[in-house]
MARVO-996570 format. One record per atom (N, C-alpha, C): x, y, z. Coordinates in steps of 0.2 Angstrom, whole numbers, padded with zeros to 4 digits, always signed. Example, Ala and Ser with C-alpha at 12.3 -4.5 7.8 and 13.67 -1.06 7.14 Angstrom:
+0066-0028+0039
+0062-0022+0039
+0066-0016+0039
+0064-0011+0035
+0068-0005+0036
+0064+0000+0039
// end
This chain:
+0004-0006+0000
+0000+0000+0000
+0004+0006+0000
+0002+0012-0003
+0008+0017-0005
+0004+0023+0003
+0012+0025+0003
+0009+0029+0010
+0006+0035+0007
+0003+0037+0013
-0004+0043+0012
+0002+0048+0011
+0000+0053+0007
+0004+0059+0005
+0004+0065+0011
+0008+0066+0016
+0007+0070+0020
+0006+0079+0018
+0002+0080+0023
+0000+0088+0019
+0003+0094+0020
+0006+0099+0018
+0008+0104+0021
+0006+0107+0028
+0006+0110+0033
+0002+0111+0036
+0007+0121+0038
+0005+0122+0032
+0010+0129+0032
+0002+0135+0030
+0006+0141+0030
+0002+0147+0025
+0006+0152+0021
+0009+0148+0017
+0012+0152+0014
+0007+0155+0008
+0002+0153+0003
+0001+0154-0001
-0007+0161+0000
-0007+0158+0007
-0011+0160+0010
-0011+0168+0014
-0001+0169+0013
-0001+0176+0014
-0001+0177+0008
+0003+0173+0002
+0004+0178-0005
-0001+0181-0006
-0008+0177-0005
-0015+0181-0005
-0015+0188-0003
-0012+0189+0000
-0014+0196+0004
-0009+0199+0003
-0004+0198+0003
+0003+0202+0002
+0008+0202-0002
+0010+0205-0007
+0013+0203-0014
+0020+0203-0011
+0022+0198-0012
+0030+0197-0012
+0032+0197-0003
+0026+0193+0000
+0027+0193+0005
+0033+0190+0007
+0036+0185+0006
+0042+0182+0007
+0046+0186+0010
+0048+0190+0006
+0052+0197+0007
+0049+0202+0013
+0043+0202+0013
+0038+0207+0017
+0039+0204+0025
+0039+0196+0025
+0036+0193+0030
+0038+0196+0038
+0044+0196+0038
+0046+0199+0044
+0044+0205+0047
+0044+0208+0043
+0041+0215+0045
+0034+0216+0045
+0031+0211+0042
+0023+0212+0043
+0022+0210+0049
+0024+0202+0051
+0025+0199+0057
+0027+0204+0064
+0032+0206+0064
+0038+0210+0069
+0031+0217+0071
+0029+0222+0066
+0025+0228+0065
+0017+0226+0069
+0013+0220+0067
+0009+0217+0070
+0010+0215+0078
+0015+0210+0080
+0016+0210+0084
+0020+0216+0091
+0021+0220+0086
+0023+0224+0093
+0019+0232+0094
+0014+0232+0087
+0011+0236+0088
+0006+0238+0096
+0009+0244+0100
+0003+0244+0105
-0004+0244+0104
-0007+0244+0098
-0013+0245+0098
-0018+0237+0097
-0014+0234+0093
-0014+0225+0094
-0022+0222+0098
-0024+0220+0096
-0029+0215+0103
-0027+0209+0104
-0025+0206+0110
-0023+0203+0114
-0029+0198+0114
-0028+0190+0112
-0033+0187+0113
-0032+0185+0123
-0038+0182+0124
-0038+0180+0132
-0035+0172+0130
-0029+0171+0136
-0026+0165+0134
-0028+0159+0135
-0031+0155+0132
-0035+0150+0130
-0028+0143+0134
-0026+0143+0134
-0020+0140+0137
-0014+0145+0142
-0011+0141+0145
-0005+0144+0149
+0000+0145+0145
+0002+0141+0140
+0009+0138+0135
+0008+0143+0131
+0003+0145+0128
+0003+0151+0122
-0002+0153+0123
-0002+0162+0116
-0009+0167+0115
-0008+0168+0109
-0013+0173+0110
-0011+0175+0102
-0015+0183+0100
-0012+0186+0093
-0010+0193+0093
-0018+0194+0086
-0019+0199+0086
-0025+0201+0082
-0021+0206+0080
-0018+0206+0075
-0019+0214+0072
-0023+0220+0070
-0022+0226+0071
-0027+0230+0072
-0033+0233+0067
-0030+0229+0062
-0033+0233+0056
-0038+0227+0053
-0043+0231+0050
-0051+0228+0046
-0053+0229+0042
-0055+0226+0038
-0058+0219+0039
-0051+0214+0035
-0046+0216+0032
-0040+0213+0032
-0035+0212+0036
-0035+0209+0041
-0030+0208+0047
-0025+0204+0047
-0025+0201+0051
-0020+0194+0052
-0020+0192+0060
-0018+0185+0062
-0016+0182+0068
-0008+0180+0069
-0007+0181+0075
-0001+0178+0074
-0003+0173+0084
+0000+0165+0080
-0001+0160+0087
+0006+0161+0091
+0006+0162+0096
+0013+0164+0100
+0014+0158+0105
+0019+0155+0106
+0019+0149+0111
+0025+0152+0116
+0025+0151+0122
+0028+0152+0128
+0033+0146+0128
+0041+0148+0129
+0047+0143+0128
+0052+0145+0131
+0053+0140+0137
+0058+0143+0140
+0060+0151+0143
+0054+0153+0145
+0052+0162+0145
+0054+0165+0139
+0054+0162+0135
+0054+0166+0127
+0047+0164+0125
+0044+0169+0120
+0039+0169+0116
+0040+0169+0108
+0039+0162+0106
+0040+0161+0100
+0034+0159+0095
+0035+0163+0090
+0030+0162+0081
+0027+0157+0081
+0022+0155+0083
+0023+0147+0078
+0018+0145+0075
+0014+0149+0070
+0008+0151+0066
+0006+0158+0065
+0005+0159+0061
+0003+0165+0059
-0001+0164+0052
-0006+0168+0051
-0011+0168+0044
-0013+0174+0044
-0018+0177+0037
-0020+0180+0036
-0028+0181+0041
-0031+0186+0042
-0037+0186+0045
-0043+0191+0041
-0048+0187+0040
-0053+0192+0038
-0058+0194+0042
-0058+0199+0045
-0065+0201+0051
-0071+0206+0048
-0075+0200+0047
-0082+0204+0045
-0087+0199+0047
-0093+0201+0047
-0099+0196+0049
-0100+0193+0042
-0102+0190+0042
-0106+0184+0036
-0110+0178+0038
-0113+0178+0042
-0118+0174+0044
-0118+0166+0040
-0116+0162+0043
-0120+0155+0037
-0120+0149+0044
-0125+0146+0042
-0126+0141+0046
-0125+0133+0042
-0119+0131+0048
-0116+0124+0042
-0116+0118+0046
-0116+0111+0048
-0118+0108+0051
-0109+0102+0050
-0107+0102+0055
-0101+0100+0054
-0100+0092+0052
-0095+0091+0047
-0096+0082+0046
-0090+0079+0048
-0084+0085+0046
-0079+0083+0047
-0074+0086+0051
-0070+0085+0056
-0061+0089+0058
-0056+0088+0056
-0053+0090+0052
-0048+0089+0049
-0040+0097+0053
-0039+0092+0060
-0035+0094+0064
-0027+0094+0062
-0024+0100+0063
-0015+0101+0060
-0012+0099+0066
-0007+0098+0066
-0002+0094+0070
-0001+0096+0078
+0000+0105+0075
+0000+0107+0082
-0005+0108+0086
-0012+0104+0085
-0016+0104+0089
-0019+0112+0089
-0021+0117+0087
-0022+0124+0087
-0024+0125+0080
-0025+0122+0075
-0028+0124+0071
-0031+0120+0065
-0037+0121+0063
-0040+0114+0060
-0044+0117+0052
-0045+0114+0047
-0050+0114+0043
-0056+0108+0042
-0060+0116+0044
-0067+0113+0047
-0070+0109+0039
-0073+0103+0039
-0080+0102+0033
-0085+0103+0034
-0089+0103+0032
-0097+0105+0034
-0101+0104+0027
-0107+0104+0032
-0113+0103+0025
-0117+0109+0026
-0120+0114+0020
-0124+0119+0021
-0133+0118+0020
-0132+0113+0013
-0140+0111+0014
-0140+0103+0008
-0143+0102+0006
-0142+0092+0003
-0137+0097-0002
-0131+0093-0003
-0127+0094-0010
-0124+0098-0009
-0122+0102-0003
-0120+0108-0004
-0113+0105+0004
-0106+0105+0002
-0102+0105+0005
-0097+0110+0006
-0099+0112+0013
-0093+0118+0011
-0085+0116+0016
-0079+0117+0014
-0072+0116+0018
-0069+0124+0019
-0066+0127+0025
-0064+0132+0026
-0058+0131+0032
-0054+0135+0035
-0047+0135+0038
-0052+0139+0044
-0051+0137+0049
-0059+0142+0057
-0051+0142+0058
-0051+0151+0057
-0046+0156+0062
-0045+0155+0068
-0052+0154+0071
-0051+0153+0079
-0053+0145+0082
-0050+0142+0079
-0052+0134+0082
-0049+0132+0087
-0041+0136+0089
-0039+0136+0095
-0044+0137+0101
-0049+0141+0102
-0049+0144+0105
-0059+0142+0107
-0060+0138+0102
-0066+0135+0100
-0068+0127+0100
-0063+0126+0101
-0062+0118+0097
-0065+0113+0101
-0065+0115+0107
-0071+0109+0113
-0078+0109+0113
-0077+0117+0109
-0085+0116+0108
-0088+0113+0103
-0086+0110+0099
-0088+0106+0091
-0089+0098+0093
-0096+0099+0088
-0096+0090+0090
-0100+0090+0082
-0097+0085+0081
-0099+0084+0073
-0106+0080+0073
-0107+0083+0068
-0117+0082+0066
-0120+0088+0069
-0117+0092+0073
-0121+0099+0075
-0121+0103+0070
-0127+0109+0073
-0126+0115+0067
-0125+0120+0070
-0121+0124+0067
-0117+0132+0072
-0118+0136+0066
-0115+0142+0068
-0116+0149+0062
-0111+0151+0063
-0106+0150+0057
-0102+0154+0057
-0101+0159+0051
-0093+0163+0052
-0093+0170+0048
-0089+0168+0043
-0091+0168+0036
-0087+0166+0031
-0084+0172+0028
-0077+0170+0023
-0075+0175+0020
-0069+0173+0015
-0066+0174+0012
-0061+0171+0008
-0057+0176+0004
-0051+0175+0003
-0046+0177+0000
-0042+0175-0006
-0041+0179-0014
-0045+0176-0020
-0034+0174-0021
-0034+0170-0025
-0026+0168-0029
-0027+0170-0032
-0031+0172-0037
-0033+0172-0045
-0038+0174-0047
-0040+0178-0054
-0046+0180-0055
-0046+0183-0061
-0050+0180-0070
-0050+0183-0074
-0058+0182-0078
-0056+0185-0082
-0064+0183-0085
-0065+0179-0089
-0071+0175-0086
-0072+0168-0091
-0075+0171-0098
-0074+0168-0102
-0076+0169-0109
-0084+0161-0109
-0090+0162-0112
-0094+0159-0113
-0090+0154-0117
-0095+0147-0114
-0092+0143-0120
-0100+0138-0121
-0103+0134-0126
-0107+0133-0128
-0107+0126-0131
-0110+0121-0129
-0110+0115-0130
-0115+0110-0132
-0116+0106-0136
-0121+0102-0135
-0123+0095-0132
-0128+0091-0133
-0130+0087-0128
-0130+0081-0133
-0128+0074-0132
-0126+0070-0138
-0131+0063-0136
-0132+0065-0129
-0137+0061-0124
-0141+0064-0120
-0146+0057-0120
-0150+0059-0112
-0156+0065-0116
-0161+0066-0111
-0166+0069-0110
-0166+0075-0115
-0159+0078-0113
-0160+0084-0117
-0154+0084-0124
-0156+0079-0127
-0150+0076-0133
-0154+0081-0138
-0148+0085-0140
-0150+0090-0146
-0149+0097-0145
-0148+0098-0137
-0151+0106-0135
-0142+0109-0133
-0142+0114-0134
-0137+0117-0134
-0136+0121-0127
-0130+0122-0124
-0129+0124-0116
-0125+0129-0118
-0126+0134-0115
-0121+0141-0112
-0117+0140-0105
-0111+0141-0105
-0108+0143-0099
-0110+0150-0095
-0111+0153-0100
-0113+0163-0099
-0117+0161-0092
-0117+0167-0088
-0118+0166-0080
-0117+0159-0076
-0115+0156-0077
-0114+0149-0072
-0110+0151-0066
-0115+0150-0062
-0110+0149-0055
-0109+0144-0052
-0101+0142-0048
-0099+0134-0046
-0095+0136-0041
-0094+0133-0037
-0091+0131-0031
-0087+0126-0031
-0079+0125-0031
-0078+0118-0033
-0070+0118-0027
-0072+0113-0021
-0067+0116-0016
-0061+0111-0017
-0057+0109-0018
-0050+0105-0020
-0052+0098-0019
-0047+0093-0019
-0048+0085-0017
-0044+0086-0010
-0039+0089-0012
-0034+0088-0007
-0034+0093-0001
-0032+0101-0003
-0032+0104+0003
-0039+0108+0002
-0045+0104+0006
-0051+0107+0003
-0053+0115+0005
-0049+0117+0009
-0052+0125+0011
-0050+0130+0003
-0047+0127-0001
-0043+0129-0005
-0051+0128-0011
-0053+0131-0014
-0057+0131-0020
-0057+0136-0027
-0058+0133-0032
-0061+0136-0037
-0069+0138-0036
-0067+0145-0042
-0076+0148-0042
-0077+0150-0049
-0085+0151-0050
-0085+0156-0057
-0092+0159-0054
-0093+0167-0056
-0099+0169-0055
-0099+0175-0059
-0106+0177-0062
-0104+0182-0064
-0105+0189-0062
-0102+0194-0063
-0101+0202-0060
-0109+0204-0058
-0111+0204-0052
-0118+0208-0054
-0118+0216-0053
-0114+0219-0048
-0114+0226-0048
-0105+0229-0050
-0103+0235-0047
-0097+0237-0047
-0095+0235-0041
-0087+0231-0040
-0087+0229-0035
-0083+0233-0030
-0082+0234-0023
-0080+0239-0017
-0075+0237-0019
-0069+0243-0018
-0063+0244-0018
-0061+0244-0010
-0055+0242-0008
-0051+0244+0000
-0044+0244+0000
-0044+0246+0004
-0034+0244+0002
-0030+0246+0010
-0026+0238+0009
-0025+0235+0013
-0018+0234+0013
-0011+0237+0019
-0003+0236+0016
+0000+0242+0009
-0007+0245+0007
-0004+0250+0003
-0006+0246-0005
-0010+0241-0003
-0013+0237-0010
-0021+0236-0011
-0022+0238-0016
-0030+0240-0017
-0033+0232-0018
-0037+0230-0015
-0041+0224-0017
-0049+0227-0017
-0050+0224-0023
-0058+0222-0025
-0064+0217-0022
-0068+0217-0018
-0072+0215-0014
-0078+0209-0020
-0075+0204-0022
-0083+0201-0025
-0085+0195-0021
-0094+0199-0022
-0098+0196-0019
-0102+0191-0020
-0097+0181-0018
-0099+0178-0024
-0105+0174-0021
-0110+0171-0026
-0117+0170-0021
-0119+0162-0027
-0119+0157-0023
-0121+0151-0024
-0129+0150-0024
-0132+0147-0031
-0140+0146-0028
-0142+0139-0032
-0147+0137-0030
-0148+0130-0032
-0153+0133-0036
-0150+0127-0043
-0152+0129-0050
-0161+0126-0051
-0163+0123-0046
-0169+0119-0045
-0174+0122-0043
-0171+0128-0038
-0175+0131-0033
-0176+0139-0033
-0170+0141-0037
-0170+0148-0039
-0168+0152-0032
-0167+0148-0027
-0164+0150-0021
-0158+0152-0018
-0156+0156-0016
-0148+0157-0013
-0147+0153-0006
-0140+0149-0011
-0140+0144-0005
-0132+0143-0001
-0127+0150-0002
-0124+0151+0000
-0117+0156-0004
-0116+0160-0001
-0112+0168-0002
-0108+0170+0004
-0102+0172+0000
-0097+0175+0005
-0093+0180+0000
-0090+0185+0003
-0085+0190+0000
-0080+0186+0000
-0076+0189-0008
-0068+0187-0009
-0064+0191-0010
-0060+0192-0006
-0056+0199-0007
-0052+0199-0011
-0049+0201-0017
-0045+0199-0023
-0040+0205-0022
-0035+0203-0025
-0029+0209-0026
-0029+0212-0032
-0031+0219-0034
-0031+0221-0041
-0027+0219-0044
-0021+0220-0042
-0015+0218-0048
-0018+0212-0051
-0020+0205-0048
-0023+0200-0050
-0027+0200-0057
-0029+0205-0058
-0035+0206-0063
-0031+0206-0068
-0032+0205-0075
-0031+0207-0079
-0034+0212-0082
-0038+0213-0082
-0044+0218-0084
-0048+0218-0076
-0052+0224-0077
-0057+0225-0072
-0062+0225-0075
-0068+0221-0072
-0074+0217-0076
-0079+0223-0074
-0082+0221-0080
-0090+0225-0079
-0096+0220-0078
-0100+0223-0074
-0107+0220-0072
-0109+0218-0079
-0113+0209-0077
-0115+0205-0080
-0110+0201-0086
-0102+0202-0084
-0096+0199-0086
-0096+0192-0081
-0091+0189-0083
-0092+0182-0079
-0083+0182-0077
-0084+0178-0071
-0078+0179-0068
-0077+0172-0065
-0069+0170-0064
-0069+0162-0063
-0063+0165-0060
-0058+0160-0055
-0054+0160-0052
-0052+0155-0046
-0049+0157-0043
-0046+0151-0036
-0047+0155-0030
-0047+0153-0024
-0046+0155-0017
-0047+0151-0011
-0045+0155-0006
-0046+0151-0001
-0050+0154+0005
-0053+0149+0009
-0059+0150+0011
-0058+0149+0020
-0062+0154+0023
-0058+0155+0029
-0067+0156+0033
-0065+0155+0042
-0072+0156+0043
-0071+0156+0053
-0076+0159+0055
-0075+0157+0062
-0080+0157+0066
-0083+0155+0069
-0089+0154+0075
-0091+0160+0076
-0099+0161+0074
-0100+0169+0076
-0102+0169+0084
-0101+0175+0083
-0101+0177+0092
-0094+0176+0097
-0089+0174+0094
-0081+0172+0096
-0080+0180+0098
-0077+0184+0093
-0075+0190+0094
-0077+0193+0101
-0083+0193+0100
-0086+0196+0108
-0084+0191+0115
-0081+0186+0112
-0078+0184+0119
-0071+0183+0121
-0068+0186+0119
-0061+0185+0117
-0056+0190+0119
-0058+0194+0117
-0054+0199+0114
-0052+0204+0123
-0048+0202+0125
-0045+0210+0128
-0039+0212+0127
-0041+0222+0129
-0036+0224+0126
-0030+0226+0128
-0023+0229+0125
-0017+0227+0127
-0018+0235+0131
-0014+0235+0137
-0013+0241+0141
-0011+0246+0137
-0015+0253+0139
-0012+0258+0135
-0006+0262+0135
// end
């Protein structure tokens, strides 16, 4: 039997998301964050370690700090997205990382609908989860990529509808990896102009991508994906179509309100 391929249990792809050429950046994003006075300080969920909130929103970051030998060492860090997003998801699976403090959650949203995502705060939530429950958490995600699909158009050779011809033109799909499932492909099309912000001194585009079952004509689940303009090759216009990659990130609503104090003035 061939052994199981073991997984990264890193984020490096998951800063490039947020910060161009972070490699080079890294230190100094890290270093500026954590010794910022303005920082919030989570409440330390263990003795051994805590960990650090950066100040700024709704583009942030975390940094996991572990207590060593009366030194305080890195030993995670990611990017953080703080906004509300409401979704209610019922969990199937945990797929927990090495160091025990951080996990990617699976879940099921409604029949057919599975969603996988990285829970920011799992350290600090993790006792509370029991699979088969349903919790609401706050979804959001951060885009690798993002161009415009071009319509492509097909026909049917079989089956029911053998003869009929199909359009890609608006399709939207959700398609979250085999392997690192928080990690997904998407395609939706443009409905409005989308919010600009700008985060580290780099502008990112706000789309707001929204899943609906094609049966029922209903919205069956939506979260913001913050993309890096540079990413774009072009800046699309309402009722253009867009596809791309990202990753998908989430955390237990109502967390934040329990958490959080702040570092002495």
């Amino acid at each position: 039997m061939d052994k199981k391929e073991e997984k990264l249990e890193v984020h490096g792809n998951h800063w490039n998301a947020l910060i161009k050429d972070f490699d080079k950046e890294m230190s100094t994003v890290l270093v500026k964050a954590a010794n910022n006075p303005k920082s919030d300080y989570l409440i330390k969920p263990k003795k051994d370690y805590f960990a650090i909130i950066a100040e700024t929103k709704p583009l942030s970051s975390i940094i996991l700090v572990e207590n060593q030998d009366q030194k305080s060492v890195i030993i995670s860090s990611y990017p953080f997205i703080n906004i509300n997003n409401r979704v209610e998801l019922e969990i199937t699976e945990i797929e927990g990382w090495g160091n025990g403090l951080e996990a990617v959650i699976h879940a099921a949203r409604e029949e057919h609908i599975v969603v996988s995502f990285f829970d920011v705060f799992y350290f600090f939530n993790k006792e509370k989860y029991q699979i088969g429950k349903k919790y609401i958490f706050n979804l959001a995600a951060l885009g690798y990529s993002a161009e415009e699909q071009k319509p492509q158009e097909f026909k049917m050779d079989e089956g029911p509808a053998a003869g009929e011809t199909f359009s890609t033109k608006g399709m939207t799909a959700y398609l979250p990896r085999n392997d690192y499932r928080d990690d997904f492909q998407f395609s939706d099309p443009v409905k409005n102009t989308m919010e600009k912000i700008n985060y580290n001194n780099t502008d990112f585009l706000i789309f707001p991508f929204e899943l609906r079952h094609a049966a029922e004509d209903k919205l069956a689940l939506k979260f913001p994906i913050y993309i890096r303009k540079d990413l774009f090759k072009s800046i699309l216009d309402k009722g253009q179509d867009i596809g791309g990659t990202g990753w998908l990130q989430g955390y237990l609503d109502g967390t934040l309100e329990k958490i959080y104090i702040k570092p002495k003035e």
